[in-house]
CHARMM-style PDB file with segment names, atoms N, HN, CA, C and O in Angstrom:
ATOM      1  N   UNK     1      23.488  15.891 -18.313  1.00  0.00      PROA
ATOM      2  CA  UNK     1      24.447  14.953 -17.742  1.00  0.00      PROA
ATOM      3  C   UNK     1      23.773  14.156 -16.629  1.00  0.00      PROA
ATOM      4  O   UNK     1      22.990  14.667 -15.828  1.00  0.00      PROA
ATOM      5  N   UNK     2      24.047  13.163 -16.631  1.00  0.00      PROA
ATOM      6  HN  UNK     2      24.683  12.748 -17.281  1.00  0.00      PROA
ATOM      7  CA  UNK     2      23.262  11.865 -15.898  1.00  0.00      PROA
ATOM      8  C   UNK     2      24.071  12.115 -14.097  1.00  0.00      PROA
ATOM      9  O   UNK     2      25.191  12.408 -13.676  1.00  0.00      PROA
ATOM     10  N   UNK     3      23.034  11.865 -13.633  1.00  0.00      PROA
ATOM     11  HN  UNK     3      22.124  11.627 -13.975  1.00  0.00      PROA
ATOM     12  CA  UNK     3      23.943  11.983 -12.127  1.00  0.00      PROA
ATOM     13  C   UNK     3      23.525  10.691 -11.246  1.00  0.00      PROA
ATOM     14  O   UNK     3      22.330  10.421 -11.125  1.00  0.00      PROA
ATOM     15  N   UNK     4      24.375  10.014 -10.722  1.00  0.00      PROA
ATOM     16  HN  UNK     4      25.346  10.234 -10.820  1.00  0.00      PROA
ATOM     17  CA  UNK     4      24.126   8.827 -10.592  1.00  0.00      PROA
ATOM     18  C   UNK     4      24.163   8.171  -9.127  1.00  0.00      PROA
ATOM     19  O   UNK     4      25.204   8.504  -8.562  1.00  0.00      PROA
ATOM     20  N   UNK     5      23.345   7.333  -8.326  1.00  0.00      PROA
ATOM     21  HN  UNK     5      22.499   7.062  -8.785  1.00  0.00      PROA
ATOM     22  CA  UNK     5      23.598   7.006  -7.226  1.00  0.00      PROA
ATOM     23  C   UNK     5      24.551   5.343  -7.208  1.00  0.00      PROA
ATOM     24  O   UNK     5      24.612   4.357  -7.942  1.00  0.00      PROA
ATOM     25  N   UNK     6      25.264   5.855  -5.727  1.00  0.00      PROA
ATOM     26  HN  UNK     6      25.214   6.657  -5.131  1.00  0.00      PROA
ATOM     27  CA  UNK     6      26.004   4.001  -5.929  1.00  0.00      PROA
ATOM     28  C   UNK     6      26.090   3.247  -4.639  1.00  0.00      PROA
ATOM     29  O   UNK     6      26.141   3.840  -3.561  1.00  0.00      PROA
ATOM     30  N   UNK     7      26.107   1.742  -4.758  1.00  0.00      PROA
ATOM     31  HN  UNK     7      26.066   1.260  -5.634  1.00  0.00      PROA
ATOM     32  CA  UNK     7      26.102   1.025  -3.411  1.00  0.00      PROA
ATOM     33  C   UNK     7      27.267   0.083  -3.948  1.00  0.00      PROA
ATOM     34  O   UNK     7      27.725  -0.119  -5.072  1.00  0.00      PROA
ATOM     35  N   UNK     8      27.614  -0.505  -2.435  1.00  0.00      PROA
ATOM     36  HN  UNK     8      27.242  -0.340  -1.521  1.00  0.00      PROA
ATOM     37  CA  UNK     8      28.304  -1.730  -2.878  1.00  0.00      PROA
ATOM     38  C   UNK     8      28.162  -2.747  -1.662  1.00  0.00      PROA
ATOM     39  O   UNK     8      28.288  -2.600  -0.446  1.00  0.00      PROA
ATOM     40  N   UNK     9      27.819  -3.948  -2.551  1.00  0.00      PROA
ATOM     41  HN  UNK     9      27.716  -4.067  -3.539  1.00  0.00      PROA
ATOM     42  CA  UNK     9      27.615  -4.738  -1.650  1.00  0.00      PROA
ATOM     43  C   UNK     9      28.512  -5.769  -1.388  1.00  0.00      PROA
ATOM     44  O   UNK     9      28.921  -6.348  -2.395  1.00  0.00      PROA
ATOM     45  N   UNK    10      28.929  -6.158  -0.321  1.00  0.00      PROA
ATOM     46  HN  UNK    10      28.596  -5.687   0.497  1.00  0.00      PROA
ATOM     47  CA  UNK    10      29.967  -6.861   0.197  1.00  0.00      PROA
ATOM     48  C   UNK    10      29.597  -8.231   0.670  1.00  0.00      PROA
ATOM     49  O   UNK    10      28.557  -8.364   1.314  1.00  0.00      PROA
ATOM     50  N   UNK    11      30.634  -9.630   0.312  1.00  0.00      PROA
ATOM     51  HN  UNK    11      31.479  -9.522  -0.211  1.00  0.00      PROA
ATOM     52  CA  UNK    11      30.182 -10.779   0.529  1.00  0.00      PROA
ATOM     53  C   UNK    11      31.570 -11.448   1.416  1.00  0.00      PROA
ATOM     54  O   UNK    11      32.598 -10.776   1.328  1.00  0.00      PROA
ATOM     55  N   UNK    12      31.616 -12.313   1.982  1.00  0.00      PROA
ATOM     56  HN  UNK    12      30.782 -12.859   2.054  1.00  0.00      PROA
ATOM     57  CA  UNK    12      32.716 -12.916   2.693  1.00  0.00      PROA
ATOM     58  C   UNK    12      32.422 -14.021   2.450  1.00  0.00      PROA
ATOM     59  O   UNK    12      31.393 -14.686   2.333  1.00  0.00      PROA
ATOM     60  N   UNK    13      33.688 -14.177   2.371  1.00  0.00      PROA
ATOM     61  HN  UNK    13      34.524 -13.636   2.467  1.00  0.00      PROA
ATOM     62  CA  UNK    13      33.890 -15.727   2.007  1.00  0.00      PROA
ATOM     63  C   UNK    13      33.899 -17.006   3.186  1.00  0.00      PROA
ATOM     64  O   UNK    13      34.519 -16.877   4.241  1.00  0.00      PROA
ATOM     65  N   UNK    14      33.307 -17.953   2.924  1.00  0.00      PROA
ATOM     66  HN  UNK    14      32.804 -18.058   2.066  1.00  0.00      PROA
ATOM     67  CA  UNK    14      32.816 -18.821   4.132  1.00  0.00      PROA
ATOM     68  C   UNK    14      33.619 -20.084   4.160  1.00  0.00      PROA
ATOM     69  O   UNK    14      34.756 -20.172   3.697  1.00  0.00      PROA
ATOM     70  N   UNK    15      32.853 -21.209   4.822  1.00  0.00      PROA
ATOM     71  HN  UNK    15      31.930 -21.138   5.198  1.00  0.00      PROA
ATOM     72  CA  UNK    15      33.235 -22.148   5.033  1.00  0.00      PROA
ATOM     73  C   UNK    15      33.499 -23.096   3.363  1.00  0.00      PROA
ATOM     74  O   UNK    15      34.451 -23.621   2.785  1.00  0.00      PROA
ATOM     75  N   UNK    16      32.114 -22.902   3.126  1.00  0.00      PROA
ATOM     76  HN  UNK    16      31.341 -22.475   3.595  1.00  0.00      PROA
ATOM     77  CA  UNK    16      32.203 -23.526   1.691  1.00  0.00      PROA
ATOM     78  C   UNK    16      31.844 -22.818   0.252  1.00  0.00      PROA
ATOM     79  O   UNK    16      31.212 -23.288  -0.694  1.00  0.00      PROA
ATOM     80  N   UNK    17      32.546 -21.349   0.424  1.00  0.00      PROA
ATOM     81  HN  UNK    17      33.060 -20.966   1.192  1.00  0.00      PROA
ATOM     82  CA  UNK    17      32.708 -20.613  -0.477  1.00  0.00      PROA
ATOM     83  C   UNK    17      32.057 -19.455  -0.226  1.00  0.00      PROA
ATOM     84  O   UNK    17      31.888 -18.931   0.875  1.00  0.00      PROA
ATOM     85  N   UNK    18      31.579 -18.948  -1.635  1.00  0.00      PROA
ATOM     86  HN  UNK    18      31.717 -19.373  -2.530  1.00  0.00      PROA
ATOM     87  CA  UNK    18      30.625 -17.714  -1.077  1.00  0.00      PROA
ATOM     88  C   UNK    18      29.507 -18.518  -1.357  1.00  0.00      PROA
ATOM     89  O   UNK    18      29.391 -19.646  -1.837  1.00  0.00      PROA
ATOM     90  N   UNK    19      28.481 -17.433  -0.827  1.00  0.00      PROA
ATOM     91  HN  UNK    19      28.575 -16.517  -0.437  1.00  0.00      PROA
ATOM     92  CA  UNK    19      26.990 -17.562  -0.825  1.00  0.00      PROA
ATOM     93  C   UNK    19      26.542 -16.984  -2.151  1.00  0.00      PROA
ATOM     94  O   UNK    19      26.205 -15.800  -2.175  1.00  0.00      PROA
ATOM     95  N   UNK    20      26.495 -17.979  -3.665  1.00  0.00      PROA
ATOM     96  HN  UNK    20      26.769 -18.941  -3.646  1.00  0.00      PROA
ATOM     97  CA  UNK    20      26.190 -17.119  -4.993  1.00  0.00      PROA
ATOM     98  C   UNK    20      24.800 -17.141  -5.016  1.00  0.00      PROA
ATOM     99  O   UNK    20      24.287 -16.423  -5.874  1.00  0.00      PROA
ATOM    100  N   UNK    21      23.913 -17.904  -4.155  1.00  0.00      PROA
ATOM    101  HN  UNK    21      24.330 -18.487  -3.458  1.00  0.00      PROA
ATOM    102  CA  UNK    21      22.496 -17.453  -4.211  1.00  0.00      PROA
ATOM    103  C   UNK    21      22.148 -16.569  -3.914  1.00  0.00      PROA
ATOM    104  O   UNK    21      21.268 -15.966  -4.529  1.00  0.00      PROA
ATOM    105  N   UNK    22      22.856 -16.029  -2.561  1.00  0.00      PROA
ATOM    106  HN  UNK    22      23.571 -16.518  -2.061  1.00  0.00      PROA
ATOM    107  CA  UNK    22      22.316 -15.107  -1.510  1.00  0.00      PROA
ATOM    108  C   UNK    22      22.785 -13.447  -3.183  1.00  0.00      PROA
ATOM    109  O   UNK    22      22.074 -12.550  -3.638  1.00  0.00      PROA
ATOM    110  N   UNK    23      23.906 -13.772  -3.419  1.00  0.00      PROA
ATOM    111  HN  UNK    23      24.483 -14.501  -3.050  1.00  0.00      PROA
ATOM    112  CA  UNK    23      24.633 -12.814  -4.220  1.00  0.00      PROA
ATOM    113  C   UNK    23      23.278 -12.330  -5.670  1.00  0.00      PROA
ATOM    114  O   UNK    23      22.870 -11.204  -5.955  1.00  0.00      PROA
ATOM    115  N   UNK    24      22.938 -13.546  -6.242  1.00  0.00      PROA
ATOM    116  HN  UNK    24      23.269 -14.461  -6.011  1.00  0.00      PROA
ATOM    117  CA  UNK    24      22.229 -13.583  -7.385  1.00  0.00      PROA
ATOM    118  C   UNK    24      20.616 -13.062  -7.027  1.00  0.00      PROA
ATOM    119  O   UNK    24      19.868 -12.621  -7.900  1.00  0.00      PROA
ATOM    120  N   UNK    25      20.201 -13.211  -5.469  1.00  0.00      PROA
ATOM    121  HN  UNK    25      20.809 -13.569  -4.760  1.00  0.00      PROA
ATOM    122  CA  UNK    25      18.883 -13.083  -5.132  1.00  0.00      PROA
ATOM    123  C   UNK    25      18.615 -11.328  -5.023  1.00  0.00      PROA
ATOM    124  O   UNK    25      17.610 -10.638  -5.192  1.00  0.00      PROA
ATOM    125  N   UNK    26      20.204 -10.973  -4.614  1.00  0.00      PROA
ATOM    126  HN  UNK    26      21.020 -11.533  -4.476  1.00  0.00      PROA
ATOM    127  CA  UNK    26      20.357  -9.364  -3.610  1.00  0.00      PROA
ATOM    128  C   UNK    26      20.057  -8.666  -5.274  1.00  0.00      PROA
ATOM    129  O   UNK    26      19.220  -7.826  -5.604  1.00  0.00      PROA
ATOM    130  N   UNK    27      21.086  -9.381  -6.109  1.00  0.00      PROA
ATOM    131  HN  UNK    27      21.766 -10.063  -5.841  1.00  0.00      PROA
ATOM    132  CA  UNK    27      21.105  -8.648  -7.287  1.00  0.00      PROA
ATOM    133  C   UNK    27      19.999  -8.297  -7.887  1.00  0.00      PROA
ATOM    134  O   UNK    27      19.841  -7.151  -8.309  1.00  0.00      PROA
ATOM    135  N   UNK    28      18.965  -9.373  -8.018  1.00  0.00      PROA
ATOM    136  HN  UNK    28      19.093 -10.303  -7.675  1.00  0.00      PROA
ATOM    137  CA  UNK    28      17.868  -9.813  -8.626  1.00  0.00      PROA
ATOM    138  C   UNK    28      16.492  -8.262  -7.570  1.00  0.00      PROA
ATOM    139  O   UNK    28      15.702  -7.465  -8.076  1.00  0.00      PROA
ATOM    140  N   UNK    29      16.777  -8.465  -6.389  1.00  0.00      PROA
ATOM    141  HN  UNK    29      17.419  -9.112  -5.978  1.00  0.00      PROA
ATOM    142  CA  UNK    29      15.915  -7.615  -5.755  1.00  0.00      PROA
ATOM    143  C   UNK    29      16.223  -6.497  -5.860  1.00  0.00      PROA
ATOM    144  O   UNK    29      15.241  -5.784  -5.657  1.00  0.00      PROA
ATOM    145  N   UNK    30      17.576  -5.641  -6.196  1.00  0.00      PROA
ATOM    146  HN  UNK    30      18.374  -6.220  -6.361  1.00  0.00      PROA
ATOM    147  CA  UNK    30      18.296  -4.482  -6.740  1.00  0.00      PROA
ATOM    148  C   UNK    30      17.644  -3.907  -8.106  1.00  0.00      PROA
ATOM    149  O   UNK    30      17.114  -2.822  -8.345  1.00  0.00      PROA
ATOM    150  N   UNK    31      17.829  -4.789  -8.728  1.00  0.00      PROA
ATOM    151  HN  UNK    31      18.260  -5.670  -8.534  1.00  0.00      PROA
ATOM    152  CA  UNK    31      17.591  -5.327  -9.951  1.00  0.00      PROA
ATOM    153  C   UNK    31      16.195  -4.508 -10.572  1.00  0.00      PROA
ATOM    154  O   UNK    31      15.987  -3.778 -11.541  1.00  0.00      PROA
ATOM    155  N   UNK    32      15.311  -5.102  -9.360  1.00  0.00      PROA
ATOM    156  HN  UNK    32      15.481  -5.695  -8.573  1.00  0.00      PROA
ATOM    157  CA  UNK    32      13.775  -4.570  -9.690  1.00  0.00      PROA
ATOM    158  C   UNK    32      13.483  -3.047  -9.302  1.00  0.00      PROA
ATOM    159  O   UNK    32      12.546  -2.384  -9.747  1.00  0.00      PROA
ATOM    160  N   UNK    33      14.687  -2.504  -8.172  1.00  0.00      PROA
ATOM    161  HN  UNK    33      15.448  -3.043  -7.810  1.00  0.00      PROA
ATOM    162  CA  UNK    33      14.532  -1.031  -7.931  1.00  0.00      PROA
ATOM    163  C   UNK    33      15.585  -0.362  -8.656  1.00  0.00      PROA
ATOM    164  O   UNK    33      16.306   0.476  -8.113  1.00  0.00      PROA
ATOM    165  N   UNK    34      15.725  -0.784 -10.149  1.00  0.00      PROA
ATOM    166  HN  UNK    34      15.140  -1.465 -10.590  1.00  0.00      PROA
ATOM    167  CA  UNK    34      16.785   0.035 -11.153  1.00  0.00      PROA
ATOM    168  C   UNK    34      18.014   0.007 -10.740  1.00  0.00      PROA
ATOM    169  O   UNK    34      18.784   0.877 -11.146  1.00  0.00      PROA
ATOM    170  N   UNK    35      18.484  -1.052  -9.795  1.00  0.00      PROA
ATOM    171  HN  UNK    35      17.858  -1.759  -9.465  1.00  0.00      PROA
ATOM    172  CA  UNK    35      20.343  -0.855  -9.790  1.00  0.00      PROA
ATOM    173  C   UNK    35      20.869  -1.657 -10.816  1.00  0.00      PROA
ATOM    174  O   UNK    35      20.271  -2.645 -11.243  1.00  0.00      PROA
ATOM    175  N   UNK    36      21.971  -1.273 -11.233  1.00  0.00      PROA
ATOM    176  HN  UNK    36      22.457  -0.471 -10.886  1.00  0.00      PROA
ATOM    177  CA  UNK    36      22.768  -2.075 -12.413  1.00  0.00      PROA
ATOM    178  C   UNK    36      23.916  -2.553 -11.810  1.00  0.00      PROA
ATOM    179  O   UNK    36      24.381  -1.711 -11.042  1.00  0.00      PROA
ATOM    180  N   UNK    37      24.632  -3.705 -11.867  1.00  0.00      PROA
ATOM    181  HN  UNK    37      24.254  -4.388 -12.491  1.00  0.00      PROA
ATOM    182  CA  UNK    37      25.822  -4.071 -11.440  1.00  0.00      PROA
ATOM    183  C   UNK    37      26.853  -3.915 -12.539  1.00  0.00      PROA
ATOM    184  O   UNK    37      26.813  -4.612 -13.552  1.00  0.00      PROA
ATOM    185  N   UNK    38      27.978  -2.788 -12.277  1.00  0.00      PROA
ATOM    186  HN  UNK    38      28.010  -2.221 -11.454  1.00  0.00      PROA
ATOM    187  CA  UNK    38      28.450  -2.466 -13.387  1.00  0.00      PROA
ATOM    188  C   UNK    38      30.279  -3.032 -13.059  1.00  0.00      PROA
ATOM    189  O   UNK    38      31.024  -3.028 -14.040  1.00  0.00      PROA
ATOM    190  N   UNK    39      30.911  -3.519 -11.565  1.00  0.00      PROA
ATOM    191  HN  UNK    39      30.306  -3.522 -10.769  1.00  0.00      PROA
ATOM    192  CA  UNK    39      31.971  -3.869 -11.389  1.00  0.00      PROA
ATOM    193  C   UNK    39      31.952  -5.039 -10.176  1.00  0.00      PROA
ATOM    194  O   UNK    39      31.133  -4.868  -9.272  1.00  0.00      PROA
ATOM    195  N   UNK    40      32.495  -5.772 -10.146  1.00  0.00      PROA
ATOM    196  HN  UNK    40      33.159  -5.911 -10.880  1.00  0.00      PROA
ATOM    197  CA  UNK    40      33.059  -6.578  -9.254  1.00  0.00      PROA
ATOM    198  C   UNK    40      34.460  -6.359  -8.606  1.00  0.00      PROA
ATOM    199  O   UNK    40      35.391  -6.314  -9.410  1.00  0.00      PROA
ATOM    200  N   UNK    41      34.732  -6.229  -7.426  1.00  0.00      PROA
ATOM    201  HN  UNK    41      33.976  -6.265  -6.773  1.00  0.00      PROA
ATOM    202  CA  UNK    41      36.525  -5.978  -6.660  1.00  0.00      PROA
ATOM    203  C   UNK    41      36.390  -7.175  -5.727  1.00  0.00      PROA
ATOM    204  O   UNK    41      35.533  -7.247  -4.846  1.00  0.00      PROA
ATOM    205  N   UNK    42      37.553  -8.366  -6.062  1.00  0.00      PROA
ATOM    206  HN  UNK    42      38.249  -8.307  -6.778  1.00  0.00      PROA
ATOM    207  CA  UNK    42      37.739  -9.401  -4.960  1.00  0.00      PROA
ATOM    208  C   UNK    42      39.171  -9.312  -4.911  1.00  0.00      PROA
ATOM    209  O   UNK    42      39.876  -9.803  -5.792  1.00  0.00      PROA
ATOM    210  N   UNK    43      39.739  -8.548  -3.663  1.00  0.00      PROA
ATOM    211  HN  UNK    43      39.165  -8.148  -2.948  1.00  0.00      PROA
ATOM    212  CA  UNK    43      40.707  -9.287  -3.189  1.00  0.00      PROA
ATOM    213  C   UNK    43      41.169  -9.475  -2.513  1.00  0.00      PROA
ATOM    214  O   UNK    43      40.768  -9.206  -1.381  1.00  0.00      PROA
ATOM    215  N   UNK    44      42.594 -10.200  -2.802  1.00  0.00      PROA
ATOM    216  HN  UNK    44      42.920 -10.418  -3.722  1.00  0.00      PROA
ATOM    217  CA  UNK    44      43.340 -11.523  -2.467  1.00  0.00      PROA
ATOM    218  C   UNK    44      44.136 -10.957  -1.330  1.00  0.00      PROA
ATOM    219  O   UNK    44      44.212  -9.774  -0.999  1.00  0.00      PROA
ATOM    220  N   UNK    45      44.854 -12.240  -0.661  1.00  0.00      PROA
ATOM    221  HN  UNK    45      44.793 -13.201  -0.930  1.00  0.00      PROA
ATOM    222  CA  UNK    45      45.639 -12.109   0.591  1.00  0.00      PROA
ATOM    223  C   UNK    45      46.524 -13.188   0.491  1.00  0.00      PROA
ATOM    224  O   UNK    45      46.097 -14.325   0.290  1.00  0.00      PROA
ATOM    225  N   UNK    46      47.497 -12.987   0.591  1.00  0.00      PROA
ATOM    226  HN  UNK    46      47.843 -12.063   0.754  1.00  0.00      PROA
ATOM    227  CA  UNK    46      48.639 -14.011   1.101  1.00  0.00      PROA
ATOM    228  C   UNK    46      48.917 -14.801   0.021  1.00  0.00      PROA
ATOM    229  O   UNK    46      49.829 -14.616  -0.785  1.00  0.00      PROA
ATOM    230  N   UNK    47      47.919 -15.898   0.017  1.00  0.00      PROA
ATOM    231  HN  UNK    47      47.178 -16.049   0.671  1.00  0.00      PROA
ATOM    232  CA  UNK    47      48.560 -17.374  -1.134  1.00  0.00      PROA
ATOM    233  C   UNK    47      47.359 -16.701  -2.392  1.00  0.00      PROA
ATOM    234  O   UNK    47      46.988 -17.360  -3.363  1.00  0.00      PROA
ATOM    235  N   UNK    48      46.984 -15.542  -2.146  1.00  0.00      PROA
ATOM    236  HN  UNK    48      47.285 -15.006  -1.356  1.00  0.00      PROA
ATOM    237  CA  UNK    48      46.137 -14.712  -3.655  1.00  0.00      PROA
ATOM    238  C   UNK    48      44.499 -15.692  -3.709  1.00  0.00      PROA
ATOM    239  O   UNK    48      43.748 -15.566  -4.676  1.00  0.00      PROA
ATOM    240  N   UNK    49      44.277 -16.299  -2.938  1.00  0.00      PROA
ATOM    241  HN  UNK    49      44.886 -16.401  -2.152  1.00  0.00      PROA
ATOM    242  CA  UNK    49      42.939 -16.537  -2.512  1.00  0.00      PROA
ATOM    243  C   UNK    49      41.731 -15.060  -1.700  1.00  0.00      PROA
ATOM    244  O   UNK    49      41.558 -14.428  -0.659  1.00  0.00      PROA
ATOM    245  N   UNK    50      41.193 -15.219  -3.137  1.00  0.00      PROA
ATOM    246  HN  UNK    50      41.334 -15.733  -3.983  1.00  0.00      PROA
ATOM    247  CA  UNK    50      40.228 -13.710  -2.390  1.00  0.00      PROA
ATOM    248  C   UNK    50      39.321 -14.212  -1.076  1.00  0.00      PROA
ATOM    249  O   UNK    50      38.920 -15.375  -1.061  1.00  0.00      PROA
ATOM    250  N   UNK    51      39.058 -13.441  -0.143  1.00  0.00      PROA
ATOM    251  HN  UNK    51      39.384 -12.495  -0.155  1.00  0.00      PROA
ATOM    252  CA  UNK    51      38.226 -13.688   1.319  1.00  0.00      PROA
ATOM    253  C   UNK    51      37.363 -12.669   0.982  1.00  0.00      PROA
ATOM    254  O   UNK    51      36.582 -12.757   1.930  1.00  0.00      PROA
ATOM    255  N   UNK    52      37.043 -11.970   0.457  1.00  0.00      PROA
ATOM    256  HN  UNK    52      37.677 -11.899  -0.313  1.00  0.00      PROA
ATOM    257  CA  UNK    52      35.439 -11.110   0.104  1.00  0.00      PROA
ATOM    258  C   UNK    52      35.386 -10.639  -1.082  1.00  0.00      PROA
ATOM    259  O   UNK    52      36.443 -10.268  -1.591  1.00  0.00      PROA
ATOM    260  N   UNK    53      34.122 -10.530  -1.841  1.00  0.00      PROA
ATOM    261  HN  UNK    53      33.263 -10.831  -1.427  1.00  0.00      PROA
ATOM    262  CA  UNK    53      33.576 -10.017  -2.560  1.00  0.00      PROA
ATOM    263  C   UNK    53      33.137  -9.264  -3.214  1.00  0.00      PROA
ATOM    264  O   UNK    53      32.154  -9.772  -3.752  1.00  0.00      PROA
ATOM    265  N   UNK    54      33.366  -7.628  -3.729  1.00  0.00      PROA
ATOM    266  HN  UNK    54      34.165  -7.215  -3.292  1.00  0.00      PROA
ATOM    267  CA  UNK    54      32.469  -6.868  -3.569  1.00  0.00      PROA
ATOM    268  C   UNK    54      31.325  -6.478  -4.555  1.00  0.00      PROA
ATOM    269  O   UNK    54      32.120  -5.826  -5.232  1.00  0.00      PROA
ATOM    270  N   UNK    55      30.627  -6.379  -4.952  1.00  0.00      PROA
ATOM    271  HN  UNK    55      29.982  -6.910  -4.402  1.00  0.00      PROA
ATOM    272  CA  UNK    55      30.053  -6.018  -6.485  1.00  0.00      PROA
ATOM    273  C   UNK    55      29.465  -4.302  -6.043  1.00  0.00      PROA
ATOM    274  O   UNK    55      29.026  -3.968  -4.942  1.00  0.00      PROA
ATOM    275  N   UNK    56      29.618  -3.469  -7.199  1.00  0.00      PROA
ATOM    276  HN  UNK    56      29.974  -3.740  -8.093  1.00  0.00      PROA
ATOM    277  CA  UNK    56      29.773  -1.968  -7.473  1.00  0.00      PROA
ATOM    278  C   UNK    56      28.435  -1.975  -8.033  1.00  0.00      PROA
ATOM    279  O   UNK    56      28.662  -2.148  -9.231  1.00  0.00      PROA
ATOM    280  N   UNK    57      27.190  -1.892  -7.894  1.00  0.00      PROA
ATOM    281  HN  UNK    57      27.006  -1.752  -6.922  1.00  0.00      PROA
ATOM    282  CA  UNK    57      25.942  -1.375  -8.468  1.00  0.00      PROA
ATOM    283  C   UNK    57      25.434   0.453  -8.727  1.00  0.00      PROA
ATOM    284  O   UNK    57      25.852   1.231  -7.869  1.00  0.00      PROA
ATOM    285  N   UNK    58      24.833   0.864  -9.530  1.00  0.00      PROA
ATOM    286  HN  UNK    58      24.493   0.233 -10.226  1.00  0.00      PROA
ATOM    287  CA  UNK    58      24.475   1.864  -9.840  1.00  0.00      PROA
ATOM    288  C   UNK    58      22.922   2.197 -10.289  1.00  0.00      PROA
ATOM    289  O   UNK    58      22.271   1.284 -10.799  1.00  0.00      PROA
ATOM    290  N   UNK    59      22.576   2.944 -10.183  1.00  0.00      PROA
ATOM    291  HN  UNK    59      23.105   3.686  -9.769  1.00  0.00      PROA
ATOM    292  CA  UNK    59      21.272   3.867 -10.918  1.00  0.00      PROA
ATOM    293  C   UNK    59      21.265   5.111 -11.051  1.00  0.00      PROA
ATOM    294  O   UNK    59      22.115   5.648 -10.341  1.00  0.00      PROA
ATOM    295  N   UNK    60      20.483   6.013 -11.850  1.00  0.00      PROA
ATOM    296  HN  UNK    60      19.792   5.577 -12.427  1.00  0.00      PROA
ATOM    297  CA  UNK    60      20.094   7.334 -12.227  1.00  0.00      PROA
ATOM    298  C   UNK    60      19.685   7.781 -10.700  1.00  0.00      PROA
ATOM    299  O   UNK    60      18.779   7.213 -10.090  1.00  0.00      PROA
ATOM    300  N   UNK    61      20.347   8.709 -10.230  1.00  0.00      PROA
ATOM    301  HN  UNK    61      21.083   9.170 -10.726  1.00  0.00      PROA
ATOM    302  CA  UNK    61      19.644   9.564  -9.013  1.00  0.00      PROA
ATOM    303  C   UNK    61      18.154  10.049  -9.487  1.00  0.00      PROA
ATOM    304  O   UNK    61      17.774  10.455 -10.585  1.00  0.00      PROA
ATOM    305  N   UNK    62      17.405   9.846  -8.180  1.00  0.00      PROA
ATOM    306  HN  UNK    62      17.714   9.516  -7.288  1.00  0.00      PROA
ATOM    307  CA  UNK    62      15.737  10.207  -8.478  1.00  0.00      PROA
ATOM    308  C   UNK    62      15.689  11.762  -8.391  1.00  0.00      PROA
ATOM    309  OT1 UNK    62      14.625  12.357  -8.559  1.00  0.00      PROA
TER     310      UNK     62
END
C-alpha cells in the first residue's frame, strides 16, 4: 500500500486576478521533485467570487 506525502499551495487573489504564472512555474518546479497536482479548492464569498486558490499536490513518501 502506497503511503503518500501532501502540500497545498495557496494563491490570493489580487488586483488583476491571480498570478497563473507564478501558479504554473510553482507547479512546474514541484513537478520536477515528483509532486502531482491531483485537486484544486477555490472558494467563494458573498457575490460567489472566489478570493484564493488552493491546489492539493501529492507524491509517494520517500
Amino acid at each position: 500500500m502506497a503511503s503518500w506525502e501532501y502540500k497545498v499551495l495557496k494563491y490570493k487573489l489580487r488586483m488583476k486576478g491571480f498570478d497563473y504564472e507564478q501558479i504554473e512555474q510553482d507547479l512546474n518546479d514541484l513537478g520536477a521533485e515528483g509532486w502531482e497536482a491531483f485537486s484544486t479548492i477555490a472558494p467563494s464569498y458573498g457575490t460567489g467570487q472566489a478570493v484564493e486558490l488552493a491546489v492539493a499536490v501529492k507524491r509517494p513518501r520517500l
